[in-house]
PASEBA-1860 file (N, C-alpha, C; in nm, 3 decimals):
! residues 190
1> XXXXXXXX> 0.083/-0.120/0.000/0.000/0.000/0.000/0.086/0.125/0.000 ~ 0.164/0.116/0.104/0.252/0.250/0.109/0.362/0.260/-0.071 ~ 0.397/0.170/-0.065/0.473/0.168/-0.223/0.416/0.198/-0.320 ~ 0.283/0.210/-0.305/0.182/0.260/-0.447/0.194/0.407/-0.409 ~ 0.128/0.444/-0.234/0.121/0.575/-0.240/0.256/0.658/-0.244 ~ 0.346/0.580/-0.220/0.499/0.659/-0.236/0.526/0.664/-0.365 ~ 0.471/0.607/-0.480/0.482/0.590/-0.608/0.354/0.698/-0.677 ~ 0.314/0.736/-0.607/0.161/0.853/-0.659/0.227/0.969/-0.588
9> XXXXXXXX> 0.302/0.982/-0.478/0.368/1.089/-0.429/0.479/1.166/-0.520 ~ 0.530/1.050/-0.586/0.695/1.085/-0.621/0.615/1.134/-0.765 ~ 0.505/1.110/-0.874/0.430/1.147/-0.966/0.376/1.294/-0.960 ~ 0.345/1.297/-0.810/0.224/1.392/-0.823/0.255/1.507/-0.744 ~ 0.417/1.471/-0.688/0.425/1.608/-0.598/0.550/1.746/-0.683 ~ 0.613/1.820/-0.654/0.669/1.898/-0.686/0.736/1.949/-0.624 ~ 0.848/2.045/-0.607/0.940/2.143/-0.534/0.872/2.276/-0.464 ~ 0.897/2.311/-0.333/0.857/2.445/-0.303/0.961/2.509/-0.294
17> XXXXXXXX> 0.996/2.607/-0.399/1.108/2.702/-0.407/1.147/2.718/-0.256 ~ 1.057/2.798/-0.142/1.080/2.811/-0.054/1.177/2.718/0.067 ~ 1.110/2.619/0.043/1.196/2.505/0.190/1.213/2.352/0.103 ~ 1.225/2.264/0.172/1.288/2.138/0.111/1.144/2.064/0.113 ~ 1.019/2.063/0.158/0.904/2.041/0.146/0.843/1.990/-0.030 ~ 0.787/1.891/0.019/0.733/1.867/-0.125/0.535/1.844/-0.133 ~ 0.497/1.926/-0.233/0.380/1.977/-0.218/0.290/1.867/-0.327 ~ 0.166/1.852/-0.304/0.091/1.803/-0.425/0.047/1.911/-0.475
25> XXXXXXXX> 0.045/1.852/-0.620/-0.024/1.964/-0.724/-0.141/1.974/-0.706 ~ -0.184/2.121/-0.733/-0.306/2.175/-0.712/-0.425/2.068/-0.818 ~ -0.516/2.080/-0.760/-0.637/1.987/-0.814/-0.626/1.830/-0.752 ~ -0.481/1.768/-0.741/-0.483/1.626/-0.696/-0.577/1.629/-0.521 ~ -0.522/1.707/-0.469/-0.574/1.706/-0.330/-0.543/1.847/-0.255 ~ -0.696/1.889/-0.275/-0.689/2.040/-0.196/-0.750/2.018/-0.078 ~ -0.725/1.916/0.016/-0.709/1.900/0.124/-0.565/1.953/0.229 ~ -0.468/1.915/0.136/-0.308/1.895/0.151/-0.289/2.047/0.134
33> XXXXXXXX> -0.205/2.129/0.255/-0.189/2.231/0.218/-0.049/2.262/0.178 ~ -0.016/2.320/0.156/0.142/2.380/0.031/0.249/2.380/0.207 ~ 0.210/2.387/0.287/0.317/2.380/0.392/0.250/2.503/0.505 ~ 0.253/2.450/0.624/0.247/2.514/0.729/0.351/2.609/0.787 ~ 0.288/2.752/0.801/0.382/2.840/0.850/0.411/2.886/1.018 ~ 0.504/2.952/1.068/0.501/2.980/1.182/0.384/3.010/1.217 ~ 0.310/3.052/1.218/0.200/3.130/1.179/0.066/2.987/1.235 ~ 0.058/2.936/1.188/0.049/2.819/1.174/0.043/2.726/1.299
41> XXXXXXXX> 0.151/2.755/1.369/0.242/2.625/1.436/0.163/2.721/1.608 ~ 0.174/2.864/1.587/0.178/2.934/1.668/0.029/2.899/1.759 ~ -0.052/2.952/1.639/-0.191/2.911/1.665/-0.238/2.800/1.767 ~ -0.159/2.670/1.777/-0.210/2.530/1.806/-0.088/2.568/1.948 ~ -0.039/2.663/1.944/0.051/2.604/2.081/-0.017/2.711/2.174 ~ 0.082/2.620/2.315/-0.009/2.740/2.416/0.036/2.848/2.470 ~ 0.114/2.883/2.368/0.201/3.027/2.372/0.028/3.127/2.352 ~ -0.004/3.087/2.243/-0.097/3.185/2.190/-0.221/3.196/2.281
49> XXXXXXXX> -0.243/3.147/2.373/-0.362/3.169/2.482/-0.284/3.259/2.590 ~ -0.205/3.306/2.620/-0.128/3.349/2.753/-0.035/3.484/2.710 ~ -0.010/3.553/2.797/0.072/3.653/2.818/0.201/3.589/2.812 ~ 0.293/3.613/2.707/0.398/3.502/2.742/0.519/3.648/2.740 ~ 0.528/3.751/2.760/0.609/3.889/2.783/0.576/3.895/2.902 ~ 0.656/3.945/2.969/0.747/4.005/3.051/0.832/4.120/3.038 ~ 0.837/4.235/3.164/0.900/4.306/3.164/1.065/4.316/3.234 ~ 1.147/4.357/3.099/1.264/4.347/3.191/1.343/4.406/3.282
57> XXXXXXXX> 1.256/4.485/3.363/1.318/4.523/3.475/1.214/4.459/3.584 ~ 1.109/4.353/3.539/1.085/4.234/3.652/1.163/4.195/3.717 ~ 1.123/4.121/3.846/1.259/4.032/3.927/1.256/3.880/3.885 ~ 1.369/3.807/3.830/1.343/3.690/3.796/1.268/3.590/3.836 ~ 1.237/3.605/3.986/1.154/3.547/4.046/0.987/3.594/3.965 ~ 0.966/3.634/3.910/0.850/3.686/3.838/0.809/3.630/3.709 ~ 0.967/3.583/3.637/0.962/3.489/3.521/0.940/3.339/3.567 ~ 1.011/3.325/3.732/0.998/3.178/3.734/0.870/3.150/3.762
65> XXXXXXXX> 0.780/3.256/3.859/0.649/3.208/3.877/0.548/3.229/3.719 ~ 0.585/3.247/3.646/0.509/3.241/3.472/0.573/3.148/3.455 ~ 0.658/3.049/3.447/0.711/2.947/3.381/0.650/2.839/3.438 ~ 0.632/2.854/3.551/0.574/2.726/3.664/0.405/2.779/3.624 ~ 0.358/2.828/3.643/0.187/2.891/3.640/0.126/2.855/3.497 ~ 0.197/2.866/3.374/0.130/2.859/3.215/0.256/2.682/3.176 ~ 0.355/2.647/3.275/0.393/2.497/3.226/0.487/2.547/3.084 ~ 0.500/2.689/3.081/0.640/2.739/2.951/0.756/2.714/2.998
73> XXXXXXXX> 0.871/2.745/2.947/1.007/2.770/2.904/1.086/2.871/2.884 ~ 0.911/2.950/2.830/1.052/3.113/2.723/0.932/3.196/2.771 ~ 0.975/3.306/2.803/0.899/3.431/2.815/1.010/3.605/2.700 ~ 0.882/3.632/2.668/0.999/3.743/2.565/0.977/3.851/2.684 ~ 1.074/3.930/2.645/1.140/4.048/2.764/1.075/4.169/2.657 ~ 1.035/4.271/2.755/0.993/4.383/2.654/1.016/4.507/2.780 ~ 1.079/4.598/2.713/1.156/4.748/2.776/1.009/4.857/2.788 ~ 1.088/4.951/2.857/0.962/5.015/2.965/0.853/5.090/2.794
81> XXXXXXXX> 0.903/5.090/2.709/0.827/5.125/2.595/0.755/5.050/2.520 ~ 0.729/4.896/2.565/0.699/4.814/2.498/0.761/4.713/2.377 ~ 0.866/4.759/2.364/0.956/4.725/2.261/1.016/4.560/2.292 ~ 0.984/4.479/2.232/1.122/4.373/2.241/1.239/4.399/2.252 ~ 1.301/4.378/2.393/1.404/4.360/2.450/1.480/4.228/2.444 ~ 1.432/4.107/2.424/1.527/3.977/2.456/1.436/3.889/2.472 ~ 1.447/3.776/2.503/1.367/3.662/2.585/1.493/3.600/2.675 ~ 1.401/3.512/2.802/1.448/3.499/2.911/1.396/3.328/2.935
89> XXXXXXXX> 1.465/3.257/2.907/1.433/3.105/2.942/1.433/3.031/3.108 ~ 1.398/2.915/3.049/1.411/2.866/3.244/1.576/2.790/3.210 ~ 1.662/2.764/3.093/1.762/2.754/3.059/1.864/2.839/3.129 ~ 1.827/3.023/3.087/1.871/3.132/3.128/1.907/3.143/3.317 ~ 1.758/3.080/3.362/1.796/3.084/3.534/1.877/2.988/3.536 ~ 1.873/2.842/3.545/1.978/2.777/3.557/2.100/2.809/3.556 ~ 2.192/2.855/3.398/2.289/2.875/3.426/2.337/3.003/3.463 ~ 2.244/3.143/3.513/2.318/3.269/3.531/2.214/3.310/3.674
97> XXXXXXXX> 2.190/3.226/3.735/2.076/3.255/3.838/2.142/3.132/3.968 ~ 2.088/3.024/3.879/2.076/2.899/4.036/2.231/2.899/4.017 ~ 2.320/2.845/3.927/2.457/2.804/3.959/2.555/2.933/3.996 ~ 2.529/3.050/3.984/2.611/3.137/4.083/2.558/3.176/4.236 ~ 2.498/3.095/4.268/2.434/3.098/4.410/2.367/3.239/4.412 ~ 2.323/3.310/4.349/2.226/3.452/4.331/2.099/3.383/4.377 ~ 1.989/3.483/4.412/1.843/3.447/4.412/1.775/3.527/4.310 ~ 1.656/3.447/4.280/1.566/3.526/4.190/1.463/3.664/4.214
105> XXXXXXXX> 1.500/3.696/4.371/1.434/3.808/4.407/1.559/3.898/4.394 ~ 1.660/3.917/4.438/1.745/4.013/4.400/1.796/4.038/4.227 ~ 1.767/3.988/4.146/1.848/3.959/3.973/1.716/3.994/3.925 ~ 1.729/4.088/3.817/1.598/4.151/3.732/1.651/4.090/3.575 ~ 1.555/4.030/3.526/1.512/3.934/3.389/1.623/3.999/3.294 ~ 1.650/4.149/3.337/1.707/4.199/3.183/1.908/4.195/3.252 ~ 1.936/4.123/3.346/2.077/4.057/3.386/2.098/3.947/3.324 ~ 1.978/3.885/3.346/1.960/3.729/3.234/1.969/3.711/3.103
113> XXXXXXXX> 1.837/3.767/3.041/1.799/3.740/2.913/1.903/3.786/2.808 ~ 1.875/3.691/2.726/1.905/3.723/2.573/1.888/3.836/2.534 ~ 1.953/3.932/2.490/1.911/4.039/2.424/1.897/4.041/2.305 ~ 1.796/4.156/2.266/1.752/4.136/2.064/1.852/4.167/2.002 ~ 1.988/4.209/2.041/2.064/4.170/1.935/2.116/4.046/1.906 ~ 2.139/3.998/1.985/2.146/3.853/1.923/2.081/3.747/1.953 ~ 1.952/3.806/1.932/1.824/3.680/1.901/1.804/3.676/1.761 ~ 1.731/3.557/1.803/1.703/3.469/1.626/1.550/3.483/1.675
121> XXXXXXXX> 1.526/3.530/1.556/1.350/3.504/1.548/1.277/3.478/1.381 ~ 1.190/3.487/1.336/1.129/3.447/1.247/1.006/3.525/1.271 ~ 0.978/3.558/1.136/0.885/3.614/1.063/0.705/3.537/1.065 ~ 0.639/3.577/1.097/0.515/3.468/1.070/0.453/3.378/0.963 ~ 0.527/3.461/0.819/0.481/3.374/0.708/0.598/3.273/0.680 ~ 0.695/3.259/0.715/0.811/3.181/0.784/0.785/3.070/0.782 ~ 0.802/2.921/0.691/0.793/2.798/0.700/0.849/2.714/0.805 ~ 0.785/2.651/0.904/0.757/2.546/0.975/0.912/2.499/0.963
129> XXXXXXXX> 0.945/2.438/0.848/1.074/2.385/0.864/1.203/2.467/0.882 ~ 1.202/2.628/0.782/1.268/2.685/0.854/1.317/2.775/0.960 ~ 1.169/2.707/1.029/1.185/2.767/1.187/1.281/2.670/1.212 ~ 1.246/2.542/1.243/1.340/2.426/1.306/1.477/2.440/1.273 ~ 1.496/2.435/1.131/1.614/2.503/1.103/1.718/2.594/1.138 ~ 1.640/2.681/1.191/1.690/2.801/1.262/1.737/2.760/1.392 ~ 1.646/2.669/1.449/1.654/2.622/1.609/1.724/2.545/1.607 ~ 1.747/2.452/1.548/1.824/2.331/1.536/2.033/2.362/1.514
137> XXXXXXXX> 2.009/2.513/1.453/2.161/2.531/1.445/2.196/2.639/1.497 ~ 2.105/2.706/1.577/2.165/2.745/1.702/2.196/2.711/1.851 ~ 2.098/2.609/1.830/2.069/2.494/1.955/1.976/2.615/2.034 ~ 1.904/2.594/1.967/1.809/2.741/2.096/1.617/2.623/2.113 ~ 1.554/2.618/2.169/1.431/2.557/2.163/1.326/2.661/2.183 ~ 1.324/2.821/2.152/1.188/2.901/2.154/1.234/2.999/2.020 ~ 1.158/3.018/1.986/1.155/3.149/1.875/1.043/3.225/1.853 ~ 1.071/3.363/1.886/0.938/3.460/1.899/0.948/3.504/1.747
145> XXXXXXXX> 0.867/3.557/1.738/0.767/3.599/1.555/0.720/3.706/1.571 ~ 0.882/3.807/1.483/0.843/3.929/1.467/0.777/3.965/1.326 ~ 0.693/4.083/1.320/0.624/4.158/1.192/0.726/4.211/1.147 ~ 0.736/4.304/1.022/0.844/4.335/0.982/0.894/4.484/1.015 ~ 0.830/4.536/1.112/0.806/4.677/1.186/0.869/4.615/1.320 ~ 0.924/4.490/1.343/1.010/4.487/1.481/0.909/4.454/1.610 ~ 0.766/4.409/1.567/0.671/4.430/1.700/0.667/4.270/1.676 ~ 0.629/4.192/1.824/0.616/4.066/1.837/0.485/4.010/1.833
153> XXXXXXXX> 0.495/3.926/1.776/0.369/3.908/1.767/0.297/3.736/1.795 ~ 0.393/3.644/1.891/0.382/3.532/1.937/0.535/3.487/1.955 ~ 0.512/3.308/1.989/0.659/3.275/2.003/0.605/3.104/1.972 ~ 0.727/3.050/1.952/0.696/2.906/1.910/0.800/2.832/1.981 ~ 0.749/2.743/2.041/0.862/2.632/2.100/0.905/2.519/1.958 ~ 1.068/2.460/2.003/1.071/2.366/1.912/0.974/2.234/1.894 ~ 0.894/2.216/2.027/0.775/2.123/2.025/0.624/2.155/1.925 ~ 0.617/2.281/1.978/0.554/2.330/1.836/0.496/2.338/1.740
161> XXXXXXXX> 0.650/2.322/1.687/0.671/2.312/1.553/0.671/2.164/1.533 ~ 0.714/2.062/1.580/0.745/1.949/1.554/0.577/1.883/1.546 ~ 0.484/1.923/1.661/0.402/1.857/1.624/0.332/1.902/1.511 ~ 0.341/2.050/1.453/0.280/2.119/1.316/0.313/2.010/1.249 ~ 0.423/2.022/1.185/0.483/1.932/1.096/0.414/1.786/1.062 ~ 0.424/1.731/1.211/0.405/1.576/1.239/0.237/1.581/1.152 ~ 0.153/1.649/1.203/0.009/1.688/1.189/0.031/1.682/1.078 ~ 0.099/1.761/0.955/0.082/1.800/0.810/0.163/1.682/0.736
169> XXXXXXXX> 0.231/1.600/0.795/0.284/1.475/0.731/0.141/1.344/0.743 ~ 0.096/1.331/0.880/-0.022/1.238/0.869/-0.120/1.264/0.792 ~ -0.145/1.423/0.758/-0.228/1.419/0.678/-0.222/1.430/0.525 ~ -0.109/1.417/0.510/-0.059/1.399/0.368/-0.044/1.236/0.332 ~ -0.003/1.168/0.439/-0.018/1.027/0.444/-0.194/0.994/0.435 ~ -0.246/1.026/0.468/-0.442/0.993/0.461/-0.455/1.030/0.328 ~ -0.409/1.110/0.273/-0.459/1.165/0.126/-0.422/1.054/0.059 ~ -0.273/1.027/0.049/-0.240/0.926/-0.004/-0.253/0.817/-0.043
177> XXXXXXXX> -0.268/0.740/0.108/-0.359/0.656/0.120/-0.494/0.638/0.060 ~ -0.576/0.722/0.064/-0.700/0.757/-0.004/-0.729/0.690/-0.122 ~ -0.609/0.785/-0.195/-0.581/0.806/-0.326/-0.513/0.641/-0.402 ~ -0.415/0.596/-0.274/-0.411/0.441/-0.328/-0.541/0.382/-0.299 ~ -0.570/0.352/-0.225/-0.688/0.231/-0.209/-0.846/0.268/-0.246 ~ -0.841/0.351/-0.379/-0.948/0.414/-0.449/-1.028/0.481/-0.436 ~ -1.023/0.558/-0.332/-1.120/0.653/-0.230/-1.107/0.770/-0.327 ~ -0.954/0.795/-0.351/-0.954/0.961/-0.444/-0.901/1.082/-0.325
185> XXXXXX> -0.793/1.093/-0.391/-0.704/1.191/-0.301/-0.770/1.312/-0.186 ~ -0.889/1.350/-0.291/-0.955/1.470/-0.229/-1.093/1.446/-0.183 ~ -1.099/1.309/-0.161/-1.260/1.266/-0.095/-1.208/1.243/0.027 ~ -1.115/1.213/0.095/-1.108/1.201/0.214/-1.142/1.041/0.264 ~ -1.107/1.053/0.408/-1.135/0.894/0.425/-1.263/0.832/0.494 ~ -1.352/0.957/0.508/-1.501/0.926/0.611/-1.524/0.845/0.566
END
């Protein structure tokens, strides 16, 4: 079964200039979408229900009780103007918080965090894979999603993204499937 549909895949799919992703042609199955974007990935995580900013002249103790309270990782740092300043991980306390014997009530988020100059972030129309991409070779696991005016506008864990992905591969596998065992790519499997 899978050798037929890997054999209707390798026929029927094509190149996306953009990322290493391979798309079906339009009309075979407009179920299958052309690739999921940050954008995308953001939506389904639970970044996007919550306040996930922070101010960085908070006391770190302020990031750890948001990290423990919403079950995150990354909180983005934003300066007394609102501006993206950095993000601040539970990575960040570990090594510049708990292992110099400091406490989190005396150390304010912006001693810690990353600053926006050398953060990596991504754009929202930004493909799924080369978010991971991005994460994967900096070794970083959050990436916030700036507009192109510098304002933030969510953040994505590398989990994420992984389950976006995972989601848009099974369902490219159902089409497939479909499509081998005579159902028809774009009828679906009800």
């Amino acid at each position: 079964m899978f050798s037929l549909a890997s054999q209707v895949a390798r026929r029927c799919a094509v190149p996306v200039a953009r990322s290493h992703q391979l798309t079906l042609r339009a009309g075979f199955a407009r179920s299958v979408k052309e690739g999921l974007t940050a954008t995308d990935a953001w939506n389904k995580s639970c970044y996007s229900d919550i306040d996930y900013t922070i101010s960085d002249d908070a006391a770190v103790y302020d990031a750890v009780q948001k990290f423990a309270a919403y079950n995150i990782g990354c909180l983005v740092t934003k300066d007394s103007e609102g501006n993206i300043s950095g993000v601040v991980s539970e990575r960040d306390y570990v090594c510049k918080v708990a292992l110099l014997g400091k406490t989190s009530k005396e150390m304010k988020v912006k001693e810690i965090s990353t600053k926006s100059a050398n953060l990596i972030t991504a754009s929202p129309d930004e493909s799924v894979s080369s978010c991971m991409s991005k994460m994967l070779m900096k070794d970083i696991r959050h990436l916030p999603l700036l507009e192109k005016d510098g304002s933030v506008i969510g953040i994505v864990s590398i989990k994420d993204l992984v389950k976006a992905e995972l989601k848009e591969k099974e369902e490219a596998i159902r089409v497939l499937s479909d499509f081998a065992l005579g159902k028809g790519g774009h009828f679906g499997s009800e």
